[in-house]
C-alpha positions in Angstrom: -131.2 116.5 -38.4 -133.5 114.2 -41.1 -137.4 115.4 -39.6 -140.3 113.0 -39.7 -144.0 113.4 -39.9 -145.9 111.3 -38.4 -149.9 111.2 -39.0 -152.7 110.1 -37.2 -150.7 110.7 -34.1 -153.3 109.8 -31.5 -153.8 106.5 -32.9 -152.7 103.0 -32.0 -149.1 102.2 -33.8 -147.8 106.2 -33.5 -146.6 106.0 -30.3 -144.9 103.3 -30.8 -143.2 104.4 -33.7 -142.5 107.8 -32.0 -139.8 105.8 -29.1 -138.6 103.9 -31.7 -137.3 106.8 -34.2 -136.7 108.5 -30.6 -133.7 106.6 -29.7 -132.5 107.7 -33.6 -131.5 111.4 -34.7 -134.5 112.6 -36.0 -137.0 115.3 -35.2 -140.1 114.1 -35.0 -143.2 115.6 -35.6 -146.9 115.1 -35.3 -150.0 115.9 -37.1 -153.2 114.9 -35.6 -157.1 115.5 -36.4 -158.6 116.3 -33.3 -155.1 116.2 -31.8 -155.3 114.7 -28.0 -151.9 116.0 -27.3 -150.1 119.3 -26.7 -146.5 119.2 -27.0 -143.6 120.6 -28.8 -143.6 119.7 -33.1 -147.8 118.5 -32.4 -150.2 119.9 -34.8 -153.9 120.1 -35.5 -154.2 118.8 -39.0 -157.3 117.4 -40.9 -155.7 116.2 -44.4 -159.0 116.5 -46.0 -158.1 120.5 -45.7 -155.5 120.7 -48.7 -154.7 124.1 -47.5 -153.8 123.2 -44.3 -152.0 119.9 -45.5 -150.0 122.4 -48.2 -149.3 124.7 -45.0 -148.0 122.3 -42.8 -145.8 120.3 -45.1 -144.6 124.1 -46.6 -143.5 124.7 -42.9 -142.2 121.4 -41.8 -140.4 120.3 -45.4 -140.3 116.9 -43.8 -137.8 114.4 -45.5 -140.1 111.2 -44.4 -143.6 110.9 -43.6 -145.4 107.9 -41.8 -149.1 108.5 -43.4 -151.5 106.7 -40.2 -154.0 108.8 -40.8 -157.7 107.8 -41.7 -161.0 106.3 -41.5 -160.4 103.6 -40.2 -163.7 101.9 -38.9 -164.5 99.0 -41.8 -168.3 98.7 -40.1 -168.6 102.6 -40.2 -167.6 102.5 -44.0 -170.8 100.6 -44.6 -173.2 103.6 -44.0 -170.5 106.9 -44.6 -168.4 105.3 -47.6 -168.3 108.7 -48.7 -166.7 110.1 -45.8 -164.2 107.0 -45.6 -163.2 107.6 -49.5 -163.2 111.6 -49.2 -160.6 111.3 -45.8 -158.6 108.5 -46.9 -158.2 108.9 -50.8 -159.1 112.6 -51.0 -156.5 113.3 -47.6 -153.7 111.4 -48.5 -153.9 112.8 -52.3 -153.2 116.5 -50.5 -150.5 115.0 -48.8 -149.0 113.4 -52.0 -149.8 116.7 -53.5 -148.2 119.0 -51.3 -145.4 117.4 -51.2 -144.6 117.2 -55.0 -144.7 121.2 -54.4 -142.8 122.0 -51.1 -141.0 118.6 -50.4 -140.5 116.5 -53.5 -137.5 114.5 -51.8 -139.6 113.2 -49.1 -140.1 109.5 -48.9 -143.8 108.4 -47.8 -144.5 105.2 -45.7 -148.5 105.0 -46.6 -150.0 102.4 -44.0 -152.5 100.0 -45.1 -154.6 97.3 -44.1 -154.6 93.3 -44.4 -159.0 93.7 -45.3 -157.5 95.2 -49.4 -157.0 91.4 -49.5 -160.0 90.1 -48.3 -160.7 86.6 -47.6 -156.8 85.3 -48.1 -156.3 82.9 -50.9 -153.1 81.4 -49.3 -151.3 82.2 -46.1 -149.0 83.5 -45.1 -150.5 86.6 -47.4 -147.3 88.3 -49.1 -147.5 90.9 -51.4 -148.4 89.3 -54.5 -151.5 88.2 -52.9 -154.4 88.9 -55.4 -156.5 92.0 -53.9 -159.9 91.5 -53.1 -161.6 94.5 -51.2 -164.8 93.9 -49.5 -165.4 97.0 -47.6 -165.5 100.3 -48.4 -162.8 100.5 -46.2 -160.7 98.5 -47.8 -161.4 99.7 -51.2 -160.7 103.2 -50.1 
């Protein structure tokens, strides 16, 4: 059975994704920072701890993650852009970096944001859009 990560569990789109990879064979599990739930596969993970990311992905080995986690308030970013870069460039390097080490077969899924483009040049926005960051959220 193919096992799944899924971070920033508690947040909007994870549950979601969770029934939909449900109704599939996979095992799913969770990683959450502070974690709201307490089930089977759920764990306590703050990704800006790369020894507790290196742990987690040493136990798990998972062969896909679905990054979700981070900072994710764009007016918060404003007055902590620190904390917004060090959680979601510092974080999701330890997750990139733990798994070159314990699971370098894994495929990542790292979730963005429509604000790294801005103010839209042309709609519908496709990939190819020019990017044009005007936050520190959407820079980090």
């Amino acid at each position: 059975m193919k096992k799944v990560l899924i971070t920033g569990a508690s947040g909007f789109v994870a549950p979601y994704l969770a029934k939909e990879l449900g109704k599939s064979n996979y095992e799913i599990f969770y990683a959450d920072y502070p974690t709201k739930e307490n089930k089977r596969n759920h764990f306590l993970l703050d990704i800006t701890d790369k020894i507790a990311v290196f742990d987690l992905i040493k136990k798990i080995k998972p062969d896909f993650i679905v990054h979700l986690a981070g900072f994710s308030s764009i007016f918060k970013s404003f007055t902590e852009p620190e904390e917004c870069r060090r959680i979601n460039v510092d974080g999701t390097r330890n997750i990139l970096d733990a798994l070159v080490k314990y699971a370098p077969k894994c495929r990542i899924l790292i979730v963005s944001s429509i604000h790294v483009y801005g103010s839209p040049c042309y709609s519908p926005v496709d990939e190819k859009h020019p990017l044009n960051a005007n936050s520190p959220y959407a820079e980090s």
